[in-house]
C-alpha positions in Angstrom: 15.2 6.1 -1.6 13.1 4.7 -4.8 9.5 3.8 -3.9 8.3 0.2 -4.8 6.5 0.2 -8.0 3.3 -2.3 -8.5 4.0 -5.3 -10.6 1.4 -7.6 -12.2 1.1 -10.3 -9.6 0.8 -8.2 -6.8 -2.2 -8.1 -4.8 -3.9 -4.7 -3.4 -7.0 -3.6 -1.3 -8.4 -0.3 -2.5 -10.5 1.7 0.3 -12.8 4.2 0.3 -13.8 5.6 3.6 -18.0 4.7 3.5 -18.1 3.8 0.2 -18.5 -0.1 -0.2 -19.0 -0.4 -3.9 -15.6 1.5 -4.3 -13.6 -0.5 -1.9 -12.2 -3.7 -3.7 -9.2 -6.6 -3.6 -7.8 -7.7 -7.0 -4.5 -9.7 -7.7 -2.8 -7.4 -10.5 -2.7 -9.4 -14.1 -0.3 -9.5 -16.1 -1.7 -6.6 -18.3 -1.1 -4.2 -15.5 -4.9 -2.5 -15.8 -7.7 -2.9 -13.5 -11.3 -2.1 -14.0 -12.3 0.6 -11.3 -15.8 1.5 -10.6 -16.9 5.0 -12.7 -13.0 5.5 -13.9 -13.0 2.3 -16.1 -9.9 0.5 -17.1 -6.9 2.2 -15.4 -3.0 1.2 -15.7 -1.8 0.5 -12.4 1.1 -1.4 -12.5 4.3 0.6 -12.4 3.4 3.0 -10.3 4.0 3.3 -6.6 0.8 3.0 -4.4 0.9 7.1 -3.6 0.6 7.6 -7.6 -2.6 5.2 -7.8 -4.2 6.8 -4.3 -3.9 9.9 -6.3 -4.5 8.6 -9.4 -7.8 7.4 -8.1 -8.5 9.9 -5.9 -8.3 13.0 -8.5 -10.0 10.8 -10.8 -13.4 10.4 -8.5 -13.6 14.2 -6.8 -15.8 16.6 -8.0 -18.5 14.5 -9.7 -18.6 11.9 -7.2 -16.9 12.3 -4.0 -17.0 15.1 -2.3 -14.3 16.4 0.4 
C-alpha cells in the first residue's frame, strides 16, 4: 500500500508539542519548499507526511529540542 505523497497545493498544519513559534499552516506552492523556523527552506512536496515529521524532527533535536 503506497503512501500519499504531498503535492504543491496541498495544505498542512505542522505541530510542535509547546512550541508555538514552531507550529504553523501553509498551502504548499508550486515550488514544493517551505520556509521552516531554524531549518530554513526545506523540499516538502513529494514526500509522505511520516518523511517530513522525521524530516523535521531529526532536523531540530539536539540543538534545539530536546527529548
Amino acid at each position: 500500500m503506497s503512501q500519499y505523497q504531498l503535492g504543491s497545493g496541498d495544505k498542512i498544519s505542522i505541530t510542535v508539542f509547546g512550541q508555538k513559534d514552531l507550529s504553523m499552516e501553509i498551502r504548499l506552492p508550486d515550488v514544493g519548499t517551505i520556509n521552516y523556523p531554524f531549518l530554513g527552506e526545506i523540499k516538502i512536496v513529494g514526500l509522505t507526511t511520516a518523511e517530513v515529521e522525521a524530516l523535521i524532527y531529526n532536523g531540530l533535536k539536539g540543538d534545539y529540542l530536546v527529548e
